[in-house]
PLY file of the C-alpha trace (Angstrom):
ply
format ascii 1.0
element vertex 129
property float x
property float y
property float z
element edge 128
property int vertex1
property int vertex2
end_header
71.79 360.05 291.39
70.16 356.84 290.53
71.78 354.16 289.03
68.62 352.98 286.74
65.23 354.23 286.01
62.75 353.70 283.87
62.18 355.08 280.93
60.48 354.59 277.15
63.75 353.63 274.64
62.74 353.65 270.80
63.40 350.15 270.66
62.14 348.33 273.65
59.62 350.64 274.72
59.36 350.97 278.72
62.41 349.55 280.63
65.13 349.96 282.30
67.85 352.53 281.75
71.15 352.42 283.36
73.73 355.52 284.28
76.85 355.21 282.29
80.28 356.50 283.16
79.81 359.45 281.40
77.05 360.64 283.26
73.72 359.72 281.02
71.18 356.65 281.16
71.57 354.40 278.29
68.70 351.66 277.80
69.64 348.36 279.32
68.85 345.87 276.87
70.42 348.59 273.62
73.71 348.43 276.13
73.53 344.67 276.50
73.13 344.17 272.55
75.63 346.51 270.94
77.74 344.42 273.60
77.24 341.03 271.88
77.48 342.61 268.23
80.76 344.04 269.37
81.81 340.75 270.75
80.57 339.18 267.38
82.90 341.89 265.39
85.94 340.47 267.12
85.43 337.00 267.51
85.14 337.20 263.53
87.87 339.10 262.95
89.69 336.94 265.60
88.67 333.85 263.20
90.02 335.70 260.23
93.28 336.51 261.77
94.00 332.89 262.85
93.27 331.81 259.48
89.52 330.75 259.29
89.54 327.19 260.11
90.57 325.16 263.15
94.15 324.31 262.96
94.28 320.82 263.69
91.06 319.13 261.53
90.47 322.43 259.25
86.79 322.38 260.82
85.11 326.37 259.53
81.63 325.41 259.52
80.62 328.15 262.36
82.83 330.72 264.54
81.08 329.46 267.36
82.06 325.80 267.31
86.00 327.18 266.91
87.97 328.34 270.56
91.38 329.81 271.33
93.52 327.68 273.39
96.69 329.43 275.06
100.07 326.84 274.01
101.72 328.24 277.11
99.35 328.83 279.56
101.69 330.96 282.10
101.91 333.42 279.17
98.03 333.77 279.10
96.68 337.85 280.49
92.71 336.72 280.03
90.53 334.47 278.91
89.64 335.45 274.75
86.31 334.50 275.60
86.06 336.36 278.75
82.77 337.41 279.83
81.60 340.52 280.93
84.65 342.58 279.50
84.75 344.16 275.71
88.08 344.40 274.72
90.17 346.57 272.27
91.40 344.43 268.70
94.93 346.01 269.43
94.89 343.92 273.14
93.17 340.88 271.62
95.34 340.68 268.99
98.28 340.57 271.37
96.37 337.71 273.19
95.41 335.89 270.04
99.28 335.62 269.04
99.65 333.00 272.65
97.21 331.16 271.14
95.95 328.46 268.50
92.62 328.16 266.63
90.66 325.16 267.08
87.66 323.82 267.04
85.75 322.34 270.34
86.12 318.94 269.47
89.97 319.04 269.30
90.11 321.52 272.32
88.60 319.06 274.25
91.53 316.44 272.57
93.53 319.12 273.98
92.90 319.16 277.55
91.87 315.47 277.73
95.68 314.97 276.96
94.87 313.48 273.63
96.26 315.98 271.55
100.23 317.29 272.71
99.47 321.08 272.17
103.24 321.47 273.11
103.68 320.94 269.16
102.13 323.58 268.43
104.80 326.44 270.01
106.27 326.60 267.19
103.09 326.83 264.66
103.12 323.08 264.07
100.45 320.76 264.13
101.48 317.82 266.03
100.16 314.36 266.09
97.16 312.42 268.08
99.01 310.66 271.19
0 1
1 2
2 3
3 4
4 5
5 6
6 7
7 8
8 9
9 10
10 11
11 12
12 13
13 14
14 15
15 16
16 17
17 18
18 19
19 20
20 21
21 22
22 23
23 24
24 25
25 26
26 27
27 28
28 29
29 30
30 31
31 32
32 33
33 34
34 35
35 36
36 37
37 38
38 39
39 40
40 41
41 42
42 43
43 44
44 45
45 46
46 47
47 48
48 49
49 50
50 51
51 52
52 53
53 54
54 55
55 56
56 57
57 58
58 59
59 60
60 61
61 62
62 63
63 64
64 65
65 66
66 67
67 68
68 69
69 70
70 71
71 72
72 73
73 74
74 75
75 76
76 77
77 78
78 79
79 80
80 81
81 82
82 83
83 84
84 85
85 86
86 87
87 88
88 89
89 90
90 91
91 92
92 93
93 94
94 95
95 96
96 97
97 98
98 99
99 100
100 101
101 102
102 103
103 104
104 105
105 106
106 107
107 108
108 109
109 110
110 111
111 112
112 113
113 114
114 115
115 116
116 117
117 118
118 119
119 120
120 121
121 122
122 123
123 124
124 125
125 126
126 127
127 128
């Protein structure tokens, strides 16, 4: 059997149509969008659950500008912002409990040794070194 054909989807007209697991062809792009609104779905839900804002500035302006940084990184499973795999709430939430909310600028604070994110084990916002 063929992996992808082409075919005419509703949407998109003529392209590609890939065979899914459960044995039909699904159009490509349709695939590849409810995909990103699925991502979307969590990632706001994610921001919701950590409280909305970044928790070192309060920055909220736009889920995209706000990351999840793992406080112990041995403890981390995968990547919340993993690409390629669309994961249940139930396991993110799981993940999303190793980790703090913040926004890029103070990630980067983070990892540039800036910022002591060892304060934050405990749900604490530490101080600027």
């Amino acid at each position: 059997m063929l992996k992808e054909i082409l075919k005419t989807c509703h949407h998109h007209g003529e392209t590609l149509f890939i065979l899914e697991g459960r044995k039909y062809y699904r159009c490509k792009k349709c695939r590849s969008g409810n995909v990103t609104k699925h991502r979307r779905r969590l990632k706001q839900r994610a921001v919701e659950y950590k409280g909305g804002s970044c928790q070192i500035c309060g920055y909220n302006k736009t889920n995209s500008a706000l990351a999840f940084h793992h406080v112990i990184p041995e403890a981390k499973e995968f990547a919340i912002s993993g690409k390629g795999i669309a994961r249940s709430w139930k396991k993110l939430k799981l993940e999303l409990n190793k980790c703090i909310m913040v926004c890029h600028n103070c990630h980067a604070e983070i990892h540039d040794g800036l910022l002591d994110s060892s304060a934050f084990r405990g749900g604490e916002i530490g101080s600027r070194a």
